[in-house]
N, C-alpha and C positions, 0 to 999 in steps of 0.2 A: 384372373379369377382367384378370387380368396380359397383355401382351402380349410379342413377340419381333418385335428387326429383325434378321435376319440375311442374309446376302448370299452370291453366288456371283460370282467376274469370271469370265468365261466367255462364250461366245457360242452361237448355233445351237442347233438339236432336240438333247436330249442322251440317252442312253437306257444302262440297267444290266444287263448278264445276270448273275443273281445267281447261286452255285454252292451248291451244297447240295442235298441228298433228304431234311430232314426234311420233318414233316407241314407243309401249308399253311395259312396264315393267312387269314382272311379280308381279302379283298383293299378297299381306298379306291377312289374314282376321281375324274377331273377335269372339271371346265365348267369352259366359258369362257363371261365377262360381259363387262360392260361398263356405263360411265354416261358422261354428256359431261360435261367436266372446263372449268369457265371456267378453270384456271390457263392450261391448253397450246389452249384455245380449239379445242374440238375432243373426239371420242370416244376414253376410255380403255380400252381391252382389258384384261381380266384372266382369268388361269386359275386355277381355285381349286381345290387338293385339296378334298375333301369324306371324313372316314375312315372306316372299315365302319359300317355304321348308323346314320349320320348320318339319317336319313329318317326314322327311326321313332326315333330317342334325343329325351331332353329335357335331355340333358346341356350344360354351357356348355363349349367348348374355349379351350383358349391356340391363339392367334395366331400364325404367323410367316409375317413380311413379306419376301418371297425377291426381291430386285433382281438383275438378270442383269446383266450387265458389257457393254461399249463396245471395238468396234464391235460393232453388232448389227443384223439386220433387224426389222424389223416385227414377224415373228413369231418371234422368240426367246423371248417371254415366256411361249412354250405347252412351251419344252423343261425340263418337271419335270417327270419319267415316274422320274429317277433317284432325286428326293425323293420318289415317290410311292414306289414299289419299296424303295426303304431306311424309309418308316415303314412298310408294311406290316409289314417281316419286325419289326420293334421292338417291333409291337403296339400300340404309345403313339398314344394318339387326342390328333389336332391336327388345325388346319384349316391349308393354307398358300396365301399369297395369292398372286401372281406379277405386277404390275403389265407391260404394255408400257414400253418404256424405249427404244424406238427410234421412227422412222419411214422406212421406206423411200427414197430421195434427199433426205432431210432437211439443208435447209441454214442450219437455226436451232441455233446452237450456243449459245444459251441455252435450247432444250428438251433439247439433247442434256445438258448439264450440269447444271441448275437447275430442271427439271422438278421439281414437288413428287412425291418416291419416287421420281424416275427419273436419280438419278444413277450412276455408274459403278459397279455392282456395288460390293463392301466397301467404297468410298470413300463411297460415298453413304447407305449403313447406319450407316454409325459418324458419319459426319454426322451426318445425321439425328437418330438417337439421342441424341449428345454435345449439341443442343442443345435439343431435349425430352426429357429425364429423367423429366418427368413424366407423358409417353404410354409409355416404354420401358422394363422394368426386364432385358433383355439384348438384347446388342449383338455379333454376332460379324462376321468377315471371315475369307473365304476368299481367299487370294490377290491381297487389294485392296493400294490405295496410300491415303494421308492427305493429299493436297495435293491442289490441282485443276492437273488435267492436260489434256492434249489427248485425242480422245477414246479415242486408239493406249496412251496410257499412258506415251508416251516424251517426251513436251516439255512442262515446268511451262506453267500458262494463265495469265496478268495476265487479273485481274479489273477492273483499271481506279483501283484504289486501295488504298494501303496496309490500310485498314483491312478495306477486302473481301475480300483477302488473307490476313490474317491470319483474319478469322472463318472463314473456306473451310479452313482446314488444322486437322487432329487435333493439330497437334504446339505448336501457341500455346495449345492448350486444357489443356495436360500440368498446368500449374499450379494451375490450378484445380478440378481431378479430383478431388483426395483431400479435398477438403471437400463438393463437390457429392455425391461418390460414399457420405460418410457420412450425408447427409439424405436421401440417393435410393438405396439401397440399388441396386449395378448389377454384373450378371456380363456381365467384359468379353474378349472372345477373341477373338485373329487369329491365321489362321495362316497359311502358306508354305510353297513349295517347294523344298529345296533348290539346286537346277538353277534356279529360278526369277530370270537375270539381269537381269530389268527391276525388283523389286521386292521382293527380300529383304534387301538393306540396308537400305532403308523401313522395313522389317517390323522390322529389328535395331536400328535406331535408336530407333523409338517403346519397344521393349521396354527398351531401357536408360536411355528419356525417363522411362517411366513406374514403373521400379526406382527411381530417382532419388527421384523425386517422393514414391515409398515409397503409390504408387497400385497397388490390388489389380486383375490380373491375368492372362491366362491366353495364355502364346504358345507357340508349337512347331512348329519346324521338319521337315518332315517330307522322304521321299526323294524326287526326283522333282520335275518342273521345271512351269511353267503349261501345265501341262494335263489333259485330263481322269481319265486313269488318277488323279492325286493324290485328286480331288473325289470319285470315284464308292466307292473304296477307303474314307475316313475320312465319307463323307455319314450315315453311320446312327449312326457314334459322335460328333459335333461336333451332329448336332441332338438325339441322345437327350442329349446335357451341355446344351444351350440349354433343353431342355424339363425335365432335371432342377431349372432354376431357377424356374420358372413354375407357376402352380397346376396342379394334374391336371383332368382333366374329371370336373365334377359336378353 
């Protein structure tokens, strides 16, 4: 089974009033899990969609791994009601995963960064991803950045050394894309807000990194700046395109 990382940067409960009176769909819903993780020494929270009939299907779903973005509380990782709400009306059966990504007065800025799955919303997806190809065949970002940053998103982080630096950012990776990308077949997308002053020339740059490089692609700047009107607007059409790449359920 194919899987999806894809991300949200964004923080807090996020919730969708959707408009329309046509007929309704049979509706998904979410639990929250959990296992204790030796990476961050300690229990991981998770919220999982589950989509209509999951209980009684024997069908296998694609995956998608949703990282919420920094700063964040505790309990950020339980606000997908919007991702629930937008696969409902889609119909498209998936599961999605929501990891915790914060902790409460958290003053470990190596969980806050380098938690396995819990980096910065889009930053940590496309991580992630770009350097398992082989768990990931799509990779999106929503209003992320490609370097590692502070957890605000405005002041680059020193990792401590050139070369961990370098592994840490999407943008030393550009080179190497278009060869890994033909043995590992990958649909790759970010997108942005126009308004969005912390992190659309990021977004402008990788996409001219990755034109270069003649690395397939998918960006687009949309109206409207970091925040959540942009997310809630395009969440049903940016994940039914991720799931367009991924097996169906069967």
């Amino acid at each position: 089974m194919n899987r999806v990382a894809t991300s949200l940067l964004v923080t807090g409960v996020l919730a969708l009033t959707l408009a329309g009176s046509g007929p309704s769909r049979p509706a998904g819903h979410v639990v929250e899990t959990g296992f204790r993780s030796v990476g961050i020494g300690g229990k991981l929270r998770l919220a999982v969609y589950l989509p209509p009939g999951y209980e009684s299907s024997h069908l296998r779903y694609p995956v998608v791994y949703f990282l919420h973005g920094l700063p964040a509380r505790a309990t950020s990782f339980r606000g997908i009601d919007f991702l629930r709400h937008a696969l409902d009306e889609s119909g498209r059966g998936a599961i999605v995963v929501a990891p915790q990504g914060a902790r409460d007065d958290d003053t470990d800025p190596e969980y806050l960064d380098w938690g396995p799955g819990l980096s910065a919303g889009g930053y940590g997806a496309v991580l992630v991803a770009l350097h398992h190809l082989d768990r990931f065949s799509v990779v999106e970002s929503w209003s992320g950045y490609f370097h590692p940053t502070n957890p605000q998103g405005t002041q680059p982080l020193d990792l401590g050394s050139a070369s961990l630096n370098a592994r840490a950012s999407a943008h030393t990776l550009v080179a190497s894309l278009r060869r890994a990308f033909a043995r590992r077949p990958t649909f790759f997308a970010f997108y942005v807000g126009r308004g969005d002053d912390r992190f659309r020339d990021e977004n402008e740059l990788l996409d001219r990194e990755l034109d270069r490089a003649r690395v397939p692609h998918v960006f687009h700047v949309y109206p409207g700046g970091h925040q959540q009107t942009v997310w809630t607007a395009h969440a049903r059409v940016w994940l039914e395109l991720a799931l367009d790449h991924l097996s169906a359920a069967k």
